[in-house]
VOVEXLUM-902686 format. One record per residue (C-alpha): residue number from 1; x, y, z. Coordinates in Angstrom, 1 decimal, padded with zeros to 4 digits. Layout:
BEGIN
site pos->NUM east->X north->Y up->Z
...
end
This chain:
BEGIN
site pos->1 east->149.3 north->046.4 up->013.3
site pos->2 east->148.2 north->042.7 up->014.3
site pos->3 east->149.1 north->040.4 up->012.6
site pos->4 east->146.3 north->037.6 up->011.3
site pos->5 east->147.3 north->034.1 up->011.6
site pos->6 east->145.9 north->030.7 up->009.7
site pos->7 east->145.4 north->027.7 up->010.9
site pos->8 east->143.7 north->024.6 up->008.9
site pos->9 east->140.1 north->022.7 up->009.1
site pos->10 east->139.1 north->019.8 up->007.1
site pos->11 east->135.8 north->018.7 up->006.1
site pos->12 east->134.1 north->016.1 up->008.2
site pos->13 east->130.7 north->015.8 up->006.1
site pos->14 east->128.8 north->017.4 up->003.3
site pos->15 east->124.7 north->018.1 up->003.2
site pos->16 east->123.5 north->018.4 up->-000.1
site pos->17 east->120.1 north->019.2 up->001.1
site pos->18 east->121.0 north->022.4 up->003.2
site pos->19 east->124.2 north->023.2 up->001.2
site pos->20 east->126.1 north->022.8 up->004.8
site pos->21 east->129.5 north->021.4 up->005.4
site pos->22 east->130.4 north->020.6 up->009.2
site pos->23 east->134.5 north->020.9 up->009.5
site pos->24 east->136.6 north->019.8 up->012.2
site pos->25 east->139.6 north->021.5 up->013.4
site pos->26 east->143.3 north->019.7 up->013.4
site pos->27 east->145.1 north->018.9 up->016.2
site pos->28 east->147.4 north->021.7 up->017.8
site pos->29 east->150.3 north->020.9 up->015.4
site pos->30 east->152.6 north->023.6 up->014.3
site pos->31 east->151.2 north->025.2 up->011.1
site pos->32 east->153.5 north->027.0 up->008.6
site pos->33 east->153.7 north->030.0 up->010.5
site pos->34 east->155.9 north->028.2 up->013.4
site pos->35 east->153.3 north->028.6 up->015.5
site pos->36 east->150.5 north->026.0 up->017.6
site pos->37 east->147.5 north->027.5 up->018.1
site pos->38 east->145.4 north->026.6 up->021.7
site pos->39 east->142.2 north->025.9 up->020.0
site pos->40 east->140.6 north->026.8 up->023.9
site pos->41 east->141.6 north->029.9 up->024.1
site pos->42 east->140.0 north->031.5 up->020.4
site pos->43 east->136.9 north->033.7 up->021.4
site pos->44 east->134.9 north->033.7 up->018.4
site pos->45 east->131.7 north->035.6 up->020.7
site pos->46 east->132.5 north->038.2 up->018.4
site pos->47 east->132.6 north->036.3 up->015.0
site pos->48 east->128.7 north->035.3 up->015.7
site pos->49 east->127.8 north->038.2 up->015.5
site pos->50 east->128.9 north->038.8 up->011.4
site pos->51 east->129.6 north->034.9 up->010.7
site pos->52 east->130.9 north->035.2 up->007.6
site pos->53 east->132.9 north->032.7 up->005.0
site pos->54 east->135.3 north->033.9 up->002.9
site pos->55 east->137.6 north->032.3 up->-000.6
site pos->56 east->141.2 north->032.7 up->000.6
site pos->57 east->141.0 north->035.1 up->003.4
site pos->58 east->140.2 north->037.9 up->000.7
site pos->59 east->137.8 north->040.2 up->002.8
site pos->60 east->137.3 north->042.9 up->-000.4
site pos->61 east->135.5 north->039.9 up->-002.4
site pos->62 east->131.7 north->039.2 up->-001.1
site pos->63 east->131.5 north->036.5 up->001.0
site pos->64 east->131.0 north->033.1 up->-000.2
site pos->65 east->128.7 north->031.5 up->003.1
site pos->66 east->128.1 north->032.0 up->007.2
site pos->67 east->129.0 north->030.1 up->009.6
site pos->68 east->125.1 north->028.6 up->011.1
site pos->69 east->127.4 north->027.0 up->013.9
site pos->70 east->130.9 north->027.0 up->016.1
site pos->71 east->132.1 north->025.2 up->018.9
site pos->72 east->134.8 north->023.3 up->020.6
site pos->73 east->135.1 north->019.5 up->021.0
site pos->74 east->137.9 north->018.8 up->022.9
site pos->75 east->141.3 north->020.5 up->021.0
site pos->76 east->138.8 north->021.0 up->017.8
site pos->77 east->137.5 north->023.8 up->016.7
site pos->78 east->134.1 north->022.9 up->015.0
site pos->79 east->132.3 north->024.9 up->012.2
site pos->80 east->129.4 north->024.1 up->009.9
site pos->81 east->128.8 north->026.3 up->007.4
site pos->82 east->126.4 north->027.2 up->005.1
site pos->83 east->126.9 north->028.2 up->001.4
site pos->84 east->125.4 north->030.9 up->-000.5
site pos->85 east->123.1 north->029.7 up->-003.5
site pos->86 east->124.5 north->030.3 up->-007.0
site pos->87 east->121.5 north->033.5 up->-007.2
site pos->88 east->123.1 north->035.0 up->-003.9
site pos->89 east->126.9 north->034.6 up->-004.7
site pos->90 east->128.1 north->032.5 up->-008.5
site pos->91 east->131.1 north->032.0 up->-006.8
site pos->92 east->130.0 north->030.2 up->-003.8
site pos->93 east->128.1 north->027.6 up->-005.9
site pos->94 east->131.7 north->027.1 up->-007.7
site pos->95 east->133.7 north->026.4 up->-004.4
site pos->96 east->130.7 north->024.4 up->-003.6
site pos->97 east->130.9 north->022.0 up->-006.0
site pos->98 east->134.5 north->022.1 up->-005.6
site pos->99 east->134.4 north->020.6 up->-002.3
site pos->100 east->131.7 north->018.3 up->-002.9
site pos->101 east->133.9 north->016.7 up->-006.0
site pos->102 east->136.5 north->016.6 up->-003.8
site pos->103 east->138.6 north->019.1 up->-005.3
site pos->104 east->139.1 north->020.9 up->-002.2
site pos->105 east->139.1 north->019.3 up->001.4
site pos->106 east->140.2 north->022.3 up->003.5
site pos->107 east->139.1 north->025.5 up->005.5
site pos->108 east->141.2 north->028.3 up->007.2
site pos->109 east->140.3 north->030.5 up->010.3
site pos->110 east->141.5 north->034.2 up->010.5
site pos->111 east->142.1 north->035.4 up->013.6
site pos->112 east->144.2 north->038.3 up->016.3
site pos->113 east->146.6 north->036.7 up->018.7
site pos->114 east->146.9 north->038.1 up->022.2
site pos->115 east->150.2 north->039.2 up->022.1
site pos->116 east->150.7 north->039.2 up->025.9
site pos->117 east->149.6 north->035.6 up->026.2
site pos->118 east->151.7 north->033.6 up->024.2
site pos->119 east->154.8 north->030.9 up->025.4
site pos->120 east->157.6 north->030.0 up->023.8
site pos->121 east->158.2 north->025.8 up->024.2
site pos->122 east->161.2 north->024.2 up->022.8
site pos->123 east->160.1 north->021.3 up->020.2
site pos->124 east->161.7 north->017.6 up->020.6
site pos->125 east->162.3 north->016.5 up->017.6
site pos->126 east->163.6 north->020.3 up->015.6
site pos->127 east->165.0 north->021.1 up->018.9
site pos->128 east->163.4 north->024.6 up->017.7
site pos->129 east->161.6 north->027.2 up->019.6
site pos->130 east->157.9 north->027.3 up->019.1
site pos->131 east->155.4 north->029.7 up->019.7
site pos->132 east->152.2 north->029.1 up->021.5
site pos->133 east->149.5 north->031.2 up->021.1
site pos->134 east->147.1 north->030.7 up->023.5
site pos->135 east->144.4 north->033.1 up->023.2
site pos->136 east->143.2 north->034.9 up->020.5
site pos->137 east->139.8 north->036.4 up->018.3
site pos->138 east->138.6 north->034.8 up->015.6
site pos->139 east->137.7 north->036.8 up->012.8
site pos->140 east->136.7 north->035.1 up->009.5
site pos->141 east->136.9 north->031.7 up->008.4
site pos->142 east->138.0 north->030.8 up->004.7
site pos->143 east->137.9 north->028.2 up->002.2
site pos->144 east->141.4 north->027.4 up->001.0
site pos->145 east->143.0 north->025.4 up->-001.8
site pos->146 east->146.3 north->024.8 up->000.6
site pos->147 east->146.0 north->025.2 up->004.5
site pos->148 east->148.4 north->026.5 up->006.7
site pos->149 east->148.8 north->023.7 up->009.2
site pos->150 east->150.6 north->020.5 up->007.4
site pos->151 east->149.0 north->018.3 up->009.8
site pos->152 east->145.6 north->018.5 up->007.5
site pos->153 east->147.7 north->017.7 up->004.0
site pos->154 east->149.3 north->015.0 up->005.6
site pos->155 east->146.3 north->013.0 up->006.9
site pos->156 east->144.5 north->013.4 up->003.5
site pos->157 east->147.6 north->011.9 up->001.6
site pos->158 east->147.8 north->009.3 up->004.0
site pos->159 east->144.3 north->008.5 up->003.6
site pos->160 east->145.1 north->008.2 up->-000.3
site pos->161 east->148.0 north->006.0 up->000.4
site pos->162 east->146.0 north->003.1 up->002.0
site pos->163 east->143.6 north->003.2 up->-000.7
site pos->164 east->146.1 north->002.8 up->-003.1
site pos->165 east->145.7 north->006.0 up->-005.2
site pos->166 east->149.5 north->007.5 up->-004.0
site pos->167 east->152.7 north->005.3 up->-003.7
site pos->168 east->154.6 north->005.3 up->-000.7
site pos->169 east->157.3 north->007.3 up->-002.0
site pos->170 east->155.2 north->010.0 up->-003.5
site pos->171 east->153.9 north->010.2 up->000.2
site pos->172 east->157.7 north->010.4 up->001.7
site pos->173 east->158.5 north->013.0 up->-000.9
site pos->174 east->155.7 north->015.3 up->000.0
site pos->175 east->156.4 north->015.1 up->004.1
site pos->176 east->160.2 north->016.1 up->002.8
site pos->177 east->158.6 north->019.4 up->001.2
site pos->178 east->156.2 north->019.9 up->004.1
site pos->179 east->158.9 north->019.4 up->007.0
site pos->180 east->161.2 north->021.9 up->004.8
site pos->181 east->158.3 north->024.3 up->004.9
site pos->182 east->157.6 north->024.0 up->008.4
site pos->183 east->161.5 north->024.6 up->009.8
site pos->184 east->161.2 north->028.2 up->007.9
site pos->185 east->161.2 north->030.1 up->011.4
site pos->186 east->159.8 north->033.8 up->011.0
site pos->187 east->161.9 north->036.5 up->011.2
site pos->188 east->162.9 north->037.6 up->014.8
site pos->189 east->161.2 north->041.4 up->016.1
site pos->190 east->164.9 north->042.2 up->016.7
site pos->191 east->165.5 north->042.0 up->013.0
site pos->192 east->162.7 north->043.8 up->011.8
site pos->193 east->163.4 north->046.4 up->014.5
site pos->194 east->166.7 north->046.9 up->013.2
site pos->195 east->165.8 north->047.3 up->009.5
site pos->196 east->162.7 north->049.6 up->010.8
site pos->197 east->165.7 north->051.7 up->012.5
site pos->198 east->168.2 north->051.4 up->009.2
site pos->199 east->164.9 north->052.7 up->007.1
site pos->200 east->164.2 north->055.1 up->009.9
site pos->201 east->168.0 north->057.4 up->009.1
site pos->202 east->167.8 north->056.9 up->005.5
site pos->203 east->164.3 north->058.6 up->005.7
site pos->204 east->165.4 north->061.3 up->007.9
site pos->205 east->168.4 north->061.9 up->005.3
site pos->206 east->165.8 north->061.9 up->002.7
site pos->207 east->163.6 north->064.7 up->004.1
site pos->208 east->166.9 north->066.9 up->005.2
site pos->209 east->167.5 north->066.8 up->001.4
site pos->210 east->164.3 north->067.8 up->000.3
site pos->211 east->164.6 north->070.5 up->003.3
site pos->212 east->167.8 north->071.6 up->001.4
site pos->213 east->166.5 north->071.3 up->-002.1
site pos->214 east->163.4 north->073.6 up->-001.0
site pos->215 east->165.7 north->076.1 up->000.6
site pos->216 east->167.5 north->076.4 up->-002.9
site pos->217 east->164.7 north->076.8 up->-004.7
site pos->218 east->163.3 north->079.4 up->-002.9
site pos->219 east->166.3 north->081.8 up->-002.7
site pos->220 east->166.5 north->081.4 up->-006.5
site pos->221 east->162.8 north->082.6 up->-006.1
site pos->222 east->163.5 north->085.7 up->-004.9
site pos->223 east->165.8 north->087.0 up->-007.0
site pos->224 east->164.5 north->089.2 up->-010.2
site pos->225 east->166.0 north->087.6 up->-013.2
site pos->226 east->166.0 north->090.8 up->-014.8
site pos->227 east->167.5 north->092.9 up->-012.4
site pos->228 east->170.5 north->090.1 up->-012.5
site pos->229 east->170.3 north->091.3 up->-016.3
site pos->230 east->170.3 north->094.9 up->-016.1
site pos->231 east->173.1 north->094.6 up->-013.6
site pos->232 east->175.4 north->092.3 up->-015.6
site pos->233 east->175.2 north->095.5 up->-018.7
site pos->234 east->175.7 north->098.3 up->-016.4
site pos->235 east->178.8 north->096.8 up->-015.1
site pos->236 east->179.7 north->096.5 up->-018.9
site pos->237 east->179.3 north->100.3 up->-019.7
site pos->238 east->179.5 north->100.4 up->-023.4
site pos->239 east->177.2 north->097.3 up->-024.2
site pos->240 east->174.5 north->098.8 up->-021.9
site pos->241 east->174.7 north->102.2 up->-023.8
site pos->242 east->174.5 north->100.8 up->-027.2
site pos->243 east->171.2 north->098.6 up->-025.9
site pos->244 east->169.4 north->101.7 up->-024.2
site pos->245 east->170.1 north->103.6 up->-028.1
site pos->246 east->168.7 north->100.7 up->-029.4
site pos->247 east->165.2 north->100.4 up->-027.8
site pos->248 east->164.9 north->103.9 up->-028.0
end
């Protein structure tokens, strides 16, 4: 099963008239997953064709807006997107108005990687292997309240540093949290094939027991638990005589 990965878009500028938001891709950063997506190599072809704009990648809910629009501008991957009308979809209007207060500032793309194109490049500064995927399908875009790529947080709390709303320090804390975040590496395929293999035996034990447990209960089965009776008196001649006077 494919795995889907996220990668973050911030909001470049809000229509009030058409209900649209245009939102521009970050930079090929790592994102939280360990991983830098190559913005040239998503084919969304496919995502036209059902454009759709979901709250938080959850595909069971309706969605919230479509997508009138998607390109690439150099390593940005560009969306505007329209909102569904509080008639069509309450929630939308919700989300809606959180973005345009400013409440949220940040969009996430779904999407398959192609497994057999993707490079492994050591980073310079965590001296850490990253992954590079380089080609993959889109398949949904979301709004978000946190995106996976840090590179978007960071910008917006920067911004909010010059203007004075966030001290300096608040600012170094929260790259301190981030950077913790980002060094989580995932977990290797050779681990997961191991414990795949570990749960493998103990689920072959398992069914060997129920095998055994079956096999039990059907040779109980075929024994009459009468006959077993009637057999257990005979052998005990006087008790069986003084039963067979009885019913009689």
């Amino acid at each position: 099963m494919n795995k889907i990965y996220n990668t973050s878009i911030e909001v470049k500028e809000i229509d009030n008239e058409s209900r649209t938001i245009t939102a521009i891709g970050s930079k090929e950063t790592i994102d939280r997953d360990g991983d830098v997506i190559k913005v040239d190599g998503v084919d969304f072809k496919k995502y036209k064709t059902n454009p759709v704009v979901l709250y938080s990648h959850d595909s069971r809910e309706l969605p919230i807006g479509k997508t009138v629009k998607v390109w690439v501008d150099s390593d940005k991957l560009m969306f505007k997107i329209q909102f569904a009308t509080a008639e069509e979809n309450p929630k939308a209007e919700y989300v809606y108005k959180l973005f345009k207060g400013g409440y949220l500032k940040a969009f996430s793309i779904g999407f398959i990687p192609n497994y057999s194109d993707i490079t492994y490049v050591e980073d310079k500064k965590t001296k850490k292997s990253v992954r590079y995927i380089n080609s993959s399908e889109l398949l949904e875009i979301s709004a978000v309240s946190l995106p996976s790529n840090r590179e978007a947080l960071i910008q917006t709390f920067e911004k909010a540093w010059q203007s004075g709303d966030i001290d300096g320090e608040a600012l170094k804390s929260l790259q301190d949290e981030l950077d913790k975040v980002v060094d989580i590496q995932p977990i290797s395929s050779d681990v997961i094939d191991k414990q795949l293999e570990v749960l493998q035996t103990e689920l072959d034990e398992l069914k060997k027991y129920v095998s055994f447990l079956e096999k039990e209960l059907e040779d109980k089965d075929t024994e009459d638990p009468y006959e077993t009776i009637i057999q257990e008196l005979q052998e005990d001649e006087d008790t069986y005589k003084e039963l067979v006077e009885e019913l009689q």
